[in-house]
N, C-alpha and C positions, 0 to 999 in steps of 0.2 A: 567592292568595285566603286571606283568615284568618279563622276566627271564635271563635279561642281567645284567654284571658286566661292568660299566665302558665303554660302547658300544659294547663289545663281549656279543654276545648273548649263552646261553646254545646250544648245537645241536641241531637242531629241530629233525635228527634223532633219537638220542641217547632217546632224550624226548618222542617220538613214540613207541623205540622199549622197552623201559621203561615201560609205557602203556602196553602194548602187554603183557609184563612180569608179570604185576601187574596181568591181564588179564586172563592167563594162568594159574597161581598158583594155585595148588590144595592143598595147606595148607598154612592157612592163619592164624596170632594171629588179634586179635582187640584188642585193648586198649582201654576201654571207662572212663573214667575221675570222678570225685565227679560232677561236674557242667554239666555233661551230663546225670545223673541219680536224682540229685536236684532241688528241687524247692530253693526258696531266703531261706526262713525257714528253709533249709537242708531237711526237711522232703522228703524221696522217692516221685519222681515224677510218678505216675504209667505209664504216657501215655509217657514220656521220655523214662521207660525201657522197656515198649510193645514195642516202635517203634525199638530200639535197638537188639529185638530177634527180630520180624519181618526182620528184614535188615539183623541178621546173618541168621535166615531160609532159606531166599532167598540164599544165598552163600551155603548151605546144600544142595538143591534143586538142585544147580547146579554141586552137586556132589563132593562138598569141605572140606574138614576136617576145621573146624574152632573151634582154641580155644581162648576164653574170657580171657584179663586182665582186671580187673572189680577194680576199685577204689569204695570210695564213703563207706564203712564200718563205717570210723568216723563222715564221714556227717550224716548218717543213725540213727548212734547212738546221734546224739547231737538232730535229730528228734523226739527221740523217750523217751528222758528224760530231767530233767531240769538243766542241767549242759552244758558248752560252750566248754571246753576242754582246755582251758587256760593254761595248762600246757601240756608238753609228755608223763607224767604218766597219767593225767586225758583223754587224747585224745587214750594212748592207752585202757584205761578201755572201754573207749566210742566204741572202734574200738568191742572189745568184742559182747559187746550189739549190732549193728546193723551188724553184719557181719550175724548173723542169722535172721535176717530180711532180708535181702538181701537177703542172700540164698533163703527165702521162695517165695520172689517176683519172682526169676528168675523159680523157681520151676513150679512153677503155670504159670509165662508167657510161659517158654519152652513146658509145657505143650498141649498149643494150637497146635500145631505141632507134637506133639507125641513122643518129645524131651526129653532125659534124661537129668541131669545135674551131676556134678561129683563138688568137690570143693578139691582145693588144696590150701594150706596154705605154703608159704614158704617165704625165703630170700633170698637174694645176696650171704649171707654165704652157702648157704645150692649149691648153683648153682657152689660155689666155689670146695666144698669138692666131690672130684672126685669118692666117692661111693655115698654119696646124689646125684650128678647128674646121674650116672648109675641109678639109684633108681627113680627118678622124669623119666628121656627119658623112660624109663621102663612103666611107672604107666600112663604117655602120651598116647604111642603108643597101650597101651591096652585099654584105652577108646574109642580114639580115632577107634579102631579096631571095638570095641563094637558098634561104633554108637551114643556114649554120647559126650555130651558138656562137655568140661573141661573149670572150672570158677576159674583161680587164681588170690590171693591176697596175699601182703604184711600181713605175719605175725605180724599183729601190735604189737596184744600184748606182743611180745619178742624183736620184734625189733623197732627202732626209729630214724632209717637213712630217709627211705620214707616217714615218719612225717612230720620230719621237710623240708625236700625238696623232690622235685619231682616225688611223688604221682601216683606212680608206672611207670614213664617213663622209666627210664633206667633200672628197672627189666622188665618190656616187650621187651627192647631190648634184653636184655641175655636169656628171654626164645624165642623169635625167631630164636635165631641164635642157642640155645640147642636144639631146636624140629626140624630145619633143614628145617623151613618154608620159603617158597617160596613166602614171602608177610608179612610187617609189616601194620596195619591201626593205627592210633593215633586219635581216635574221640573226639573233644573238642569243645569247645562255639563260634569259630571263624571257619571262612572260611578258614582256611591255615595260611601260615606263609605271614605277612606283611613289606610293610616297615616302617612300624611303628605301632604304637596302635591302631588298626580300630575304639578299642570302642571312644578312646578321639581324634583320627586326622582324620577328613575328607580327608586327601589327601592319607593318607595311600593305597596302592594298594597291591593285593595280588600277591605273588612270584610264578609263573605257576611253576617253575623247579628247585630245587639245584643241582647242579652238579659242575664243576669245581668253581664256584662262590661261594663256599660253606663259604667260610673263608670271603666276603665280606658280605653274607645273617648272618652269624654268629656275626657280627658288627654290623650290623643294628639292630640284635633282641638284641643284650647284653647295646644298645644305648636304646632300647625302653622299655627294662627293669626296669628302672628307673621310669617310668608312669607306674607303676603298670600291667606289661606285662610279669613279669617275670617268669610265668610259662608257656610260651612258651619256653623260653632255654633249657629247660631238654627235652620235647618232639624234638628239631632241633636237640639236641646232640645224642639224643637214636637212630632219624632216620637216623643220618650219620654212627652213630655206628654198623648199621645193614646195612647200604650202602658197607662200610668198609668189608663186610664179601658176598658181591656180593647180597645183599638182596634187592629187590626195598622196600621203604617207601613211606606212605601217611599219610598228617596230614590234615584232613579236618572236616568239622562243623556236629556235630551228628545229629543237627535237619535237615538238607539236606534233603528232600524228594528223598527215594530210593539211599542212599549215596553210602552206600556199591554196590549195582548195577550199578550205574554209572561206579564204578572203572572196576565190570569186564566187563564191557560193553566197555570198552579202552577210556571212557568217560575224560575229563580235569575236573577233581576234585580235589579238595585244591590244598596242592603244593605235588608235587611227586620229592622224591629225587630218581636221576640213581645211579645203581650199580658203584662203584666206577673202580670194575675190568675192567669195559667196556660194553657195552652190543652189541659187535656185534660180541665175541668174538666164540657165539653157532652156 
């Protein structure tokens, strides 16, 4: 496990009180992936996205406002009919068709809980334009008031930026730092951010911390990009991007038994990037 650059190591307090912060947060976004709701076949994984409300219930339980960035619409859809997606118009049709299969999977899982769920559809654009966002913090804070889950996704079928790259990483950034949460999660197929490919290099080890080291952890992944790893870059960019705005981030493996618990338990799960402004500044 590393969290040095160069032989300076990250603070080990800053990494603690990081922790702590993760810990505390009473509004948290999750981000959960295509490949953490899929099986190989794309088809919905059921016991991938049980596990997934189970893990946000538990953060419910403990009194936490949490809302779901939910990928996984056009995996869903390539499931559920016989076309690939081979194009951004075929991939957003496909986004159409499984987005309400999605929906009804989460429905029915929340449900064990007694869980509502709410679905929001939007873009980058829409986060940009300063009455759409009034409008989104608005439609948020009153679910959220309500006691419901809010499930958003990349409007596929209008837009085609999150298609073709990074599958909703960096709009779950701009919705954390829009809803003023006090916690990014990024759940994917890997344990954290590495120094290399875990799946093809054995020696690969996981990065405990980014913090000042950011810009050398950000070389190693844009190096290991090239071995087919390159959808880790957008999830390192979105969590510094929300680091940037005093937010703690976590990027760690959705199958993790009790992942999300771990984190408020001040537990060392995946890698945790520190608030950029400081964190001893409270």
């Amino acid at each position: 496990m590393h969290n040095s650059v160069d032989g300076d190591s990250v603070d080990s307090e800053a990494i603690e009180r990081t922790r702590e912060l993760a810990a505390e947060a009473g509004r948290v976004v999750v981000k959960a992936g295509t490949n953490s709701l899929t099986d190989e076949e794309s088809n919905l994984d059921d016991a991938k996205l049980d596990k997934l409300v189970d893990d946000i219930a538990g953060l419910r339980e403990r009194g936490k406002d949490v809302l779901l960035v939910s990928s996984g619409a056009v995996g869903a859809g390539i499931g559920r009919i016989d076309y690939t997606g081979d194009t951004v118009e075929e991939s957003q049709a496909l986004s159409t068709i499984g987005q309400s299969h999605l929906m009804r999977r989460y429905t029915e899982s929340f449900e064990r809980y007694g869980l509502k769920t709410a679905q929001l559809l939007l873009t980058q654009k829409d986060l940009d334009n300063p009455e759409r966002y009034t409008n989104f913090r608005n439609t948020v804070e009153t679910l959220l008031e309500w006691g419901v889950v809010p499930i958003v996704n990349e409007n596929d079928a209008v837009a085609t930026e999150e298609i073709r790259i990074g599958d909703n990483d960096m709009l779950s950034a701009s919705i954390a730092i829009a809803v003023d949460a006090e916690l990014l999660v990024t759940l994917t197929d890997v344990p954290g951010v590495y120094t290399g490919n875990p799946k093809h290099d054995d020696d690969a080890e996981r990065i405990e911390a980014v913090g000042e080291n950011y810009d050398y952890v950000h070389q190693l992944v844009e190096e290991s990009s090239t071995d087919g790893f390159g959808g880790i870059m957008t999830k390192v960019e979105g969590a510094r991007r929300v680091s940037e705005h005093g937010i703690p981030a976590v990027i760690a493996e959705s199958t993790e038994p009790d992942v999300l618990e771990g984190i408020a338990a001040t537990k060392s799960v995946g890698t945790i990037f520190t608030p950029i402004n400081g964190v001893d500044d409270e």
